[in-house]
C-alpha positions as CSV (number, residue, x, y, z in Angstrom):
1,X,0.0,0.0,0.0
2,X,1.2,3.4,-0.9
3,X,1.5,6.7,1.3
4,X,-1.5,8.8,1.5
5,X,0.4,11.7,-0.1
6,X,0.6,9.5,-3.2
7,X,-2.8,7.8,-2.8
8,X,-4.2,11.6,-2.8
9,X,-1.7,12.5,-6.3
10,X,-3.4,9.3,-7.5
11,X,-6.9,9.9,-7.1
12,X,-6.4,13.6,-8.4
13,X,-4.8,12.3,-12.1
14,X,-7.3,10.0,-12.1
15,X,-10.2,12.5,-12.1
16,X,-8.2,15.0,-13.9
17,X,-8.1,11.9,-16.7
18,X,-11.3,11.2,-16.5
19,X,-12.6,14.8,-16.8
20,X,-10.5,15.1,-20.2
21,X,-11.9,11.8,-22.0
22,X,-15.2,13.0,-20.7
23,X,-14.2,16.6,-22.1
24,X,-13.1,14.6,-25.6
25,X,-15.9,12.4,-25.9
26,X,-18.5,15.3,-25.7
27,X,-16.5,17.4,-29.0
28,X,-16.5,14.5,-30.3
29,X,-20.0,14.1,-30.1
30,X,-20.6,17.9,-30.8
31,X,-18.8,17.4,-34.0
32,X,-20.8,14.1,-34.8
33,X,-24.3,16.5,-33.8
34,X,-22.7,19.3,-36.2
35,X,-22.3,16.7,-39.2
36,X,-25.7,15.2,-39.3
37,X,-26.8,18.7,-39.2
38,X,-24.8,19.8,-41.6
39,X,-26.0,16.1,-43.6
40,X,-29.4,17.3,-43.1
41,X,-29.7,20.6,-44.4
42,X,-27.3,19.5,-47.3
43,X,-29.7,16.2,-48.2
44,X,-32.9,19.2,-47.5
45,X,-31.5,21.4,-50.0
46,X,-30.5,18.7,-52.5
47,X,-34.2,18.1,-52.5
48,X,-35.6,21.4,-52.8
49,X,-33.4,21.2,-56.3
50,X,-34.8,18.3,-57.1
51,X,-38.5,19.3,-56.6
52,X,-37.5,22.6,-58.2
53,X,-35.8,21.3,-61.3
54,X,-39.7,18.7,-61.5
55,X,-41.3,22.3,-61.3
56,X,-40.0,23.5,-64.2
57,X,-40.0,20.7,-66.1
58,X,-43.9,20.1,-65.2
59,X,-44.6,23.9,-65.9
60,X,-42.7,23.5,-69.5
61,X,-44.9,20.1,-70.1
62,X,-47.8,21.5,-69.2
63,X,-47.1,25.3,-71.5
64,X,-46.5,23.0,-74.3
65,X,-49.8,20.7,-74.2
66,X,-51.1,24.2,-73.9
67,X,-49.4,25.8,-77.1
68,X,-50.7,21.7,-78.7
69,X,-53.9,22.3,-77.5
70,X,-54.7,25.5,-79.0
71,X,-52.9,24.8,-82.3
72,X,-54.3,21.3,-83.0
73,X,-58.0,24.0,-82.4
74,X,-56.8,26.2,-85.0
75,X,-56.0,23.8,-87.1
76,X,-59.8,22.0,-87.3
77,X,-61.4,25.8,-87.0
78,X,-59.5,26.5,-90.2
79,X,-61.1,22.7,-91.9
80,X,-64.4,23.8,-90.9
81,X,-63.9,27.5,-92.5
82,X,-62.0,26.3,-95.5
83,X,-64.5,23.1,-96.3
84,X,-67.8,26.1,-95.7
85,X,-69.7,23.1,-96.1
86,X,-72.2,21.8,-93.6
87,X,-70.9,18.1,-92.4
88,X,-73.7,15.9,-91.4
89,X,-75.8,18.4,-90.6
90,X,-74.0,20.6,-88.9
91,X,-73.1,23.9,-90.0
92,X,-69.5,25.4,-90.1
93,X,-70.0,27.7,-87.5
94,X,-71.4,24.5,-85.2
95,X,-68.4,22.8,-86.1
96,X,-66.2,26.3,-84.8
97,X,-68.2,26.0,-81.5
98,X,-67.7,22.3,-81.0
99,X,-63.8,22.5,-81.6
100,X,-64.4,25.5,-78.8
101,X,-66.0,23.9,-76.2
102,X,-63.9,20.5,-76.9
103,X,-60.6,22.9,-76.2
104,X,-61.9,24.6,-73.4
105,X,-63.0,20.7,-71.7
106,X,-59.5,19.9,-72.7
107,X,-57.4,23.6,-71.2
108,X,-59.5,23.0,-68.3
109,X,-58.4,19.7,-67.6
110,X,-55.1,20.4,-68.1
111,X,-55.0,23.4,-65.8
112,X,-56.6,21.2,-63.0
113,X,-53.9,18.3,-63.7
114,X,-51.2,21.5,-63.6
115,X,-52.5,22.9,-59.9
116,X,-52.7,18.9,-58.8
117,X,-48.8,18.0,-59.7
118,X,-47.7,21.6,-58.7
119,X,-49.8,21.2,-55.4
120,X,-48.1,17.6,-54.8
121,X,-44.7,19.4,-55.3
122,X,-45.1,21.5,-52.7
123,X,-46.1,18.7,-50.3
124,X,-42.8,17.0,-51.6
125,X,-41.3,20.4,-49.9
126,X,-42.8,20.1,-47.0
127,X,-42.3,16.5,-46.7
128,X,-38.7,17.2,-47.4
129,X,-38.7,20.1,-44.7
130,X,-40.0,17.7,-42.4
131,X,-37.6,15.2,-42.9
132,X,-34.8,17.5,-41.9
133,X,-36.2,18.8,-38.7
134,X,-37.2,14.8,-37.7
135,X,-33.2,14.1,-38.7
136,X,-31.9,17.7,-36.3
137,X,-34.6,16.1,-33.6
138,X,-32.9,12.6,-33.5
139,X,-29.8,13.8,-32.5
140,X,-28.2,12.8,-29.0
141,X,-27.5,15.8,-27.3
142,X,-23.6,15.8,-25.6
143,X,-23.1,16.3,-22.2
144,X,-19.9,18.6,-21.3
145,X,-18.2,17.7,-18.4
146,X,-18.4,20.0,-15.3
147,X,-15.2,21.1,-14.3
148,X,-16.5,22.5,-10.6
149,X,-18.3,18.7,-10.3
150,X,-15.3,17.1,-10.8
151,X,-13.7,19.2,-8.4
152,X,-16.3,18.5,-5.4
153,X,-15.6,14.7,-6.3
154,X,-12.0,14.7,-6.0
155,X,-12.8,16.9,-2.7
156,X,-15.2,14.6,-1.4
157,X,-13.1,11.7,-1.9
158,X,-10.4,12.9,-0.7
159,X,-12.1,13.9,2.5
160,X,-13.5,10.5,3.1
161,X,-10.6,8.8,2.0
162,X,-8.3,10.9,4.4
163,X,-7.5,13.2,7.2
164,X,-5.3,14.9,9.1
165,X,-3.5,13.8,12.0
166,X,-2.6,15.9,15.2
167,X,0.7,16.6,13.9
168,X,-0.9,17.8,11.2
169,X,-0.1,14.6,8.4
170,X,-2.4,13.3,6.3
171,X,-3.4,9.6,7.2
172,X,-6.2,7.0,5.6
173,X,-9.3,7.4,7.4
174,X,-10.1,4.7,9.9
């Protein structure tokens, strides 16, 4: 067994040890923490280009069915003009205001597909929004070491581990 001078030194490096591997594992931990945050905003934004590159493609689709649309009406309004013959009945004007109401049924279905894919993009945002915040909510927060608590355990141990004698010499407890 070893003097109580040395027993004391002891138990002081070992907390002073202990405090810095506890000190080191929580910067490590705040670096690990800073990464997935850092992975999560990344993988968030990578998405929001994503969604944002479908936008436009969607938007260009859905201006050319347009632009098809009202060309491929042009096309059987100048027929019905150029023909200025009645077909089955129907007169050329009839035939004007059928190729009407059939674009119309067809721009109107369009623009309600359009507002459904660009109102599902959105929800792609905020799915992707939510995503990031449930990644930055599963991280493990990291403890720092106290430096003062570390101190009152190496003083409380080393109270009830020894004392002074009358001469004034430290000595293990009884």
């Amino acid at each position: 067994m070893c003097d109580p001078v040395s027993a004391a030194v002891m138990m002081v490096a070992s907390s002073v040890v202990q405090y810095k591997q506890a000190s080191d594992a929580a910067k490590a931990g705040e670096k690990r923490n800073n990464a997935i945050a850092a992975n999560a905003q990344i993988a968030y934004e990578t998405d929001l280009d994503i969604i944002a590159r479908r936008r436009e493609e969607e938007l260009d689709k859905y201006g050319q069915t347009q632009f098809d649309v009202k060309e491929d009406a042009k096309k059987k309004r100048a027929t019905a003009i150029a023909s200025n013959t009645s077909l089955g009945g129907f007169s050329v004007q009839d035939v004007i205001d059928e190729v009407s109401f059939q674009e119309g049924v067809v721009t109107v279905r369009n623009q309600k597909t359009e507002k459904n894919i660009m109102a599902k993009l959105l929800d792609d945002e905020k799915l992707s929004e939510s995503k990031m915040i449930a990644r930055i909510n599963n991280i493990t927060p990291t403890v720092r070491p106290s430096f003062l608590g570390t101190a009152l355990e190496v003083g409380t141990g080393l109270s009830t581990t020894f004392e002074f004698d009358t001469a004034g010499d430290l000595k293990f407890r009884a």
